[in-house]
C-alpha positions, -999 to 999 in steps of 0.1 A, spaced: -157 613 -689 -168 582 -666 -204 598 -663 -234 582 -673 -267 597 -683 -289 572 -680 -320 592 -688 -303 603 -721 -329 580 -744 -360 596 -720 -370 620 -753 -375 650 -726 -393 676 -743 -369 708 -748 -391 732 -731 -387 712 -701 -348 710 -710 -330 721 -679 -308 746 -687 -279 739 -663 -247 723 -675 -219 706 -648 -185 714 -660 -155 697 -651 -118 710 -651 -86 700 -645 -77 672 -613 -120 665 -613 -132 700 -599 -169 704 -613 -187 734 -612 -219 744 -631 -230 769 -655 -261 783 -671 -262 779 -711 -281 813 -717 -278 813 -757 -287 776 -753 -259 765 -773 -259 728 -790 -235 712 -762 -221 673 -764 -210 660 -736 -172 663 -739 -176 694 -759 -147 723 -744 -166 751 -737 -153 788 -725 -169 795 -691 -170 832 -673 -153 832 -637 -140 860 -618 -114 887 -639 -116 866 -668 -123 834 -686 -115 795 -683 -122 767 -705 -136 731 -696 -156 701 -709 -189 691 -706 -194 662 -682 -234 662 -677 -264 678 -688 -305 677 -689 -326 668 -656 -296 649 -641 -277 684 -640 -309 692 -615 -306 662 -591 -266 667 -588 -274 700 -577 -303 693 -553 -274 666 -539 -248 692 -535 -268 716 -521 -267 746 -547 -291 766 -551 -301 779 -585 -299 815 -588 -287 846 -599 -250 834 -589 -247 810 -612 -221 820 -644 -229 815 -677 -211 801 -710 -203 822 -732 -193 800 -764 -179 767 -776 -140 771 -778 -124 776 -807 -88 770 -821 -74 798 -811 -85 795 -774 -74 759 -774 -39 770 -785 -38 799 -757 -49 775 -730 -23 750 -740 3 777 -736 -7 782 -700 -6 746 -696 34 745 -705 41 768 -679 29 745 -646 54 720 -643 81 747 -645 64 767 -616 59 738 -596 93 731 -591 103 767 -589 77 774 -560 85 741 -546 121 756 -540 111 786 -528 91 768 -500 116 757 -489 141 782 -490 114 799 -467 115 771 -441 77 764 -446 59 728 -432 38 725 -462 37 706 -498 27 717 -525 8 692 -548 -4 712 -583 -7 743 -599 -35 756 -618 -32 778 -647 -60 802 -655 -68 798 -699 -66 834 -703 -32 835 -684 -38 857 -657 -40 838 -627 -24 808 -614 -41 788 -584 -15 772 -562 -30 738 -542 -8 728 -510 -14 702 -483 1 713 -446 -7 691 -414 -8 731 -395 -19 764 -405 8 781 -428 13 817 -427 21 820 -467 18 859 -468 58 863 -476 53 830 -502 27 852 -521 49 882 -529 78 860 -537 57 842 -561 40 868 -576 69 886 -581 88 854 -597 57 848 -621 40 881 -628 7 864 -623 -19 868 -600 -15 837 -575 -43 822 -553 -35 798 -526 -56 768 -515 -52 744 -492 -66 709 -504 -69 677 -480 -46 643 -487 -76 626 -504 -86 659 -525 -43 657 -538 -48 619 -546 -77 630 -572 -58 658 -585 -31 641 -592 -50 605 -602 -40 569 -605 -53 535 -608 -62 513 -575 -63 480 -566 -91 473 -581 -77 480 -619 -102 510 -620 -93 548 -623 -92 565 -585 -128 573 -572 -117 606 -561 -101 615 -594 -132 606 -613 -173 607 -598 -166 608 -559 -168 646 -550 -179 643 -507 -149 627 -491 -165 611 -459 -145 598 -428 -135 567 -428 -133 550 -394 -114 511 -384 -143 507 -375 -159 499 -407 -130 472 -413 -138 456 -384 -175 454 -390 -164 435 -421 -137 410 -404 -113 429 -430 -78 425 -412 -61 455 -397 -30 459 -421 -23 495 -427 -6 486 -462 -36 468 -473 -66 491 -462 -49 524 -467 -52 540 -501 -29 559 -528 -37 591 -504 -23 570 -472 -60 575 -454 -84 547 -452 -101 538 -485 -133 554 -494 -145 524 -509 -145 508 -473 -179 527 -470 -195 515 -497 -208 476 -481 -208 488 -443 -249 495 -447 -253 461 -459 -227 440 -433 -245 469 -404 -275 449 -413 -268 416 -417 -246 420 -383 -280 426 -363 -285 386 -362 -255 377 -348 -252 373 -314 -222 395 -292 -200 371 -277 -182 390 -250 -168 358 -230 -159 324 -239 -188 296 -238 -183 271 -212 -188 234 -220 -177 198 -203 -150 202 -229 -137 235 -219 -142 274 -221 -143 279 -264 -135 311 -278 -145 328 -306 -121 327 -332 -144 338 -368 -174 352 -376 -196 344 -413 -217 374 -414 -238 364 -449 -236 322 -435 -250 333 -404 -220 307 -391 -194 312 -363 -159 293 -354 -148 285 -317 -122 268 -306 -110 253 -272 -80 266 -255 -71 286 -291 -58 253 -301 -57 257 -343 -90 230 -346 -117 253 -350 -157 244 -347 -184 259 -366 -216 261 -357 -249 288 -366 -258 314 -345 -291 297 -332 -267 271 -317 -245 302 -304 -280 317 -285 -289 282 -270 -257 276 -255 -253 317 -239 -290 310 -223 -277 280 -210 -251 295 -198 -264 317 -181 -284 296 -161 -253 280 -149 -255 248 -173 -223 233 -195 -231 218 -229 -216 187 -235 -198 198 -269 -202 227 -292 -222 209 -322 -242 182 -296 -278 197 -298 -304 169 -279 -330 180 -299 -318 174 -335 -296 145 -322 -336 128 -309 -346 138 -344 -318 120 -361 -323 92 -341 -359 85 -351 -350 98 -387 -322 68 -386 -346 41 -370 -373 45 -394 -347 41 -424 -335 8 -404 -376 -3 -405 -381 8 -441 -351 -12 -454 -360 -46 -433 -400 -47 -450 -381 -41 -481 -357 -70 -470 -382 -93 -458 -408 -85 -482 -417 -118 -504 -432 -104 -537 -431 -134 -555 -460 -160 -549 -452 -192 -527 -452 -225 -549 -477 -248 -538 -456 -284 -526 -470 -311 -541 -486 -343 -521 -463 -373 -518 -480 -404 -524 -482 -429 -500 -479 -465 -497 -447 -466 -522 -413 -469 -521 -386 -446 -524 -376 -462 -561 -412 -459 -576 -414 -424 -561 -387 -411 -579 -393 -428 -606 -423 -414 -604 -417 -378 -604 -388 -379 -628 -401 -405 -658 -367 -397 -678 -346 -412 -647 -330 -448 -658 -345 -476 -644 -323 -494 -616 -300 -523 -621 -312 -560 -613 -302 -571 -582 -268 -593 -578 -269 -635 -564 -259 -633 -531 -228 -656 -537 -214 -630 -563 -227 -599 -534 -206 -621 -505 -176 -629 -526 -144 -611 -523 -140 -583 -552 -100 -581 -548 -92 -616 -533 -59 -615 -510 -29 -638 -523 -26 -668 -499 -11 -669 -466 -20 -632 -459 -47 -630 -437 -74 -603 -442 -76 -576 -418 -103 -572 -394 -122 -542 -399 -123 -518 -369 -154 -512 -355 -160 -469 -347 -183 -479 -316 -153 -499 -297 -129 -476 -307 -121 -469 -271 -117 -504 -261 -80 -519 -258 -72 -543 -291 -56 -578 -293 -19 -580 -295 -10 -597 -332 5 -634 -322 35 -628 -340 45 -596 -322 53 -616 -290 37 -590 -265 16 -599 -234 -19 -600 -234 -39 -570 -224 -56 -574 -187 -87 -597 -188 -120 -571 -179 -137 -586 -144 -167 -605 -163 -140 -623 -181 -113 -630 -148 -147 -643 -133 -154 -668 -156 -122 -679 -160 -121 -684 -120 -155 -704 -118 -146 -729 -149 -128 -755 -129 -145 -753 -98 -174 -769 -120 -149 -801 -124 -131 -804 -90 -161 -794 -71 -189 -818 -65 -222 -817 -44 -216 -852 -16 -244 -881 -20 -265 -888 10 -254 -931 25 -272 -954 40 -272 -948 76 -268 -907 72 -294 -884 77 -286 -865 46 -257 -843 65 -226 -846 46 -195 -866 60 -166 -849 82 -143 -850 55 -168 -838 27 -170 -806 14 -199 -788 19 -219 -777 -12 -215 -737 -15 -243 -716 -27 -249 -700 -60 -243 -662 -62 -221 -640 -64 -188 -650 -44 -176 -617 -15 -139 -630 -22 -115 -643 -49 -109 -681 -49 -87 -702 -31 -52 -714 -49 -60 -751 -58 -31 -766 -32 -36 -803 -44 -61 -832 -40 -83 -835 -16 -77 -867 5 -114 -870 19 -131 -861 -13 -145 -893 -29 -126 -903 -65 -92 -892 -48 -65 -919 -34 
């Protein structure tokens, strides 16, 4: 009967029992009744109840101390008005009430015509049949007040029953008639919920729930109950976040808020509602309004120079760590040994590595200076290039008939002073000079360095001696 009695396994003595049982009929209406003959009751067990100018039959939904809080919630009081049950029913009663049962359908689509045969603005949802089957209760919705005095004749007089009319809200027709919602349960309404409280947009908005009609409306076409249900708990997890009435102003831009994470205490922004959304928490959120109101732009949304100082010193103490481990020499230094000196090279390596071959006897120097691939005759060897005088111009080969290269000054003045050694010669002192040298001698020129090139030898010399 999607009731639970969790304090059925509590052992409650029975003078203690509470003596109140909840009753529930047809489209969830409970009511309750006092067991007075204290009956052994199950809970399903159809009992046959006393209500005005007759009798009715229902199950038994709840019993015990539970009965007692229900009642205390529902604010009825337990006294003298309270009916009793007068027995458990039987066959028979069953068979009668089934009877009654048979007839509703029929006389819902009767009075359903007749409605609107008298031009009334009203619908009627179910019909009620009393188990003793005097008295059928009629249960209408109407957006107005309906004045169904002429409807009551009509259907009396169609029936011959006693008919009761009552108007029921949208929500109170969805339980009557029941159903299954969207979350693969039986309707709330049609099975525990009994106080159908209002249900505001506001309650979807508290819980970013988008506003689509289709999707928040229930089987009744009102808001969901169950919308009510978690709007204590976001109501206080929303006290943390800050209100953002106006965009926050940064070097990038104004950003505007674009989603709110109650639970992750996390908010999205974007710049210029461009589809690249920012998160960032709520602290970060209250840091950048006081700023703002100071009249100071962030740099970015996410920039914070606080952490960003702490990451830095976080970063360049990881950079230190990993160089000591780096540079860090754990394994001990070898100790070099001492060369020995006053040896050669030979006897030093010989030395150190004993298992090295000894070296081979040195070659005559006639074998070391003779030719290892002699040229064939006639061919003349080449001359080796020296790397040093690389630079310097080479000697034309004879055979290749070119001119030779221009002789370097030292050389031209060598060549120039050669046979001025032979033609020139110093004039001996005669008898009767003075040591002065003759007209017609050439005087002797001085040793250095001559100021201009020499003369062009234009022949002999007709004064100097040796020449006739």
């Amino acid at each position: 009967m999607n009731v639970f009695d969790w304090l059925s396994h509590m052992g409650i003595p029975e003078v203690d029992n509470f003596d109140i049982v909840e009753i529930k009929f047809k489209g969830g209406r409970k009511e309750y009744y006092r067991n007075v003959d204290f009956l052994a009751l199950n809970t399903g067990d159809p009992v046959v109840v006393d209500v005005p100018n007759g009798h009715h039959i229902g199950y038994v939904s709840l019993q015990g101390e539970l009965v007692r809080l229900q009642m205390q919630k529902r604010k009825i009081r337990d006294d003298d008005e309270i009916l009793r049950i007068y027995r458990v029913a039987n066959q028979k009663d069953m068979e009668k009430w089934g009877e009654a049962q048979n007839r509703e359908i029929p006389t819902l689509y009767r009075c359903r015509q007749i409605v609107d045969e008298f031009g009334l603005k009203m619908k009627m949802s179910d019909i009620e049949y009393q188990a003793d089957n005097s008295k059928a209760t009629f249960y209408y919705s109407a957006d107005d007040r309906v004045d169904f005095r002429e409807l009551i004749k009509a259907l009396a007089g169609e029936f011959r029953i006693r008919v009761e009319m009552r108007q029921i809200s949208l929500r109170q027709e969805a339980g009557r008639l029941g159903g299954i919602g969207v979350c693969g349960r039986e309707l709330c309404c049609s099975t525990w919920l009994v106080d159908f409280k209002n249900v505001s947009t506001s309650a979807a908005r508290y819980q970013n729930l988008s506003l689509n009609p289709g999707k928040l409306s229930g089987q009744c076409g009102r808001l969901k109950c169950c919308l009510n249900y978690e709007l204590d708990t976001y109501m206080d997890a929303i006290k943390d976040i800050p209100a953002v009435e106006r965009p926050l102003q940064t070097e990038s831009g104004p950003a505007k808020l674009q989603k709110t994470d109650i639970f992750r205490k996390l908010m999205w922004f974007s710049y210029n509602n461009d589809n690249d959304w920012h998160s960032i928490t709520c602290e970060r959120v209250k840091e950048i309004q006081a700023l703002n109101e100071k009249g100071i732009k962030v740099f970015t949304l996410t920039y914070n120079e606080a952490s960003e100082i702490e990451d830095l010193a976080a970063k360049s103490t990881r950079e230190l760590e990993l160089l000591d481990k780096k540079f860090a020499n754990t394994s001990p230094k070898r100790k070099k040994k001492p060369r020995p000196q006053n040896r050669t090279a030979g006897e030093n390596r010989n030395q150190q590595n004993p298992n090295r071959p000894a070296p081979k006897p040195a070659q005559s120097e006639a074998k070391q200076n003779a030719p290892q691939n002699p040229k064939p005759a006639g061919e003349q060897p080449k001359k080796r290039r020296n790397n040093k005088n690389r630079n310097k111009p080479r000697n034309p080969d004879a055979n290749t008939g070119q001119t030779p290269a221009a002789p370097q000054p030292q050389q031209a003045k060598a060549q120039n002073q050669a046979p001025k050694r032979q033609n020139v010669q110093k004039a001996k002192p005669t008898e009767g000079n003075t040591g002065n040298a003759n007209a017609g001698d050439a005087a002797p020129k001085p040793q250095g360095k001559k100021r201009f090139p020499p003369r062009k030898n234009q022949g002999p010399n007709p004064n100097k001696p040796g020449n006739e």
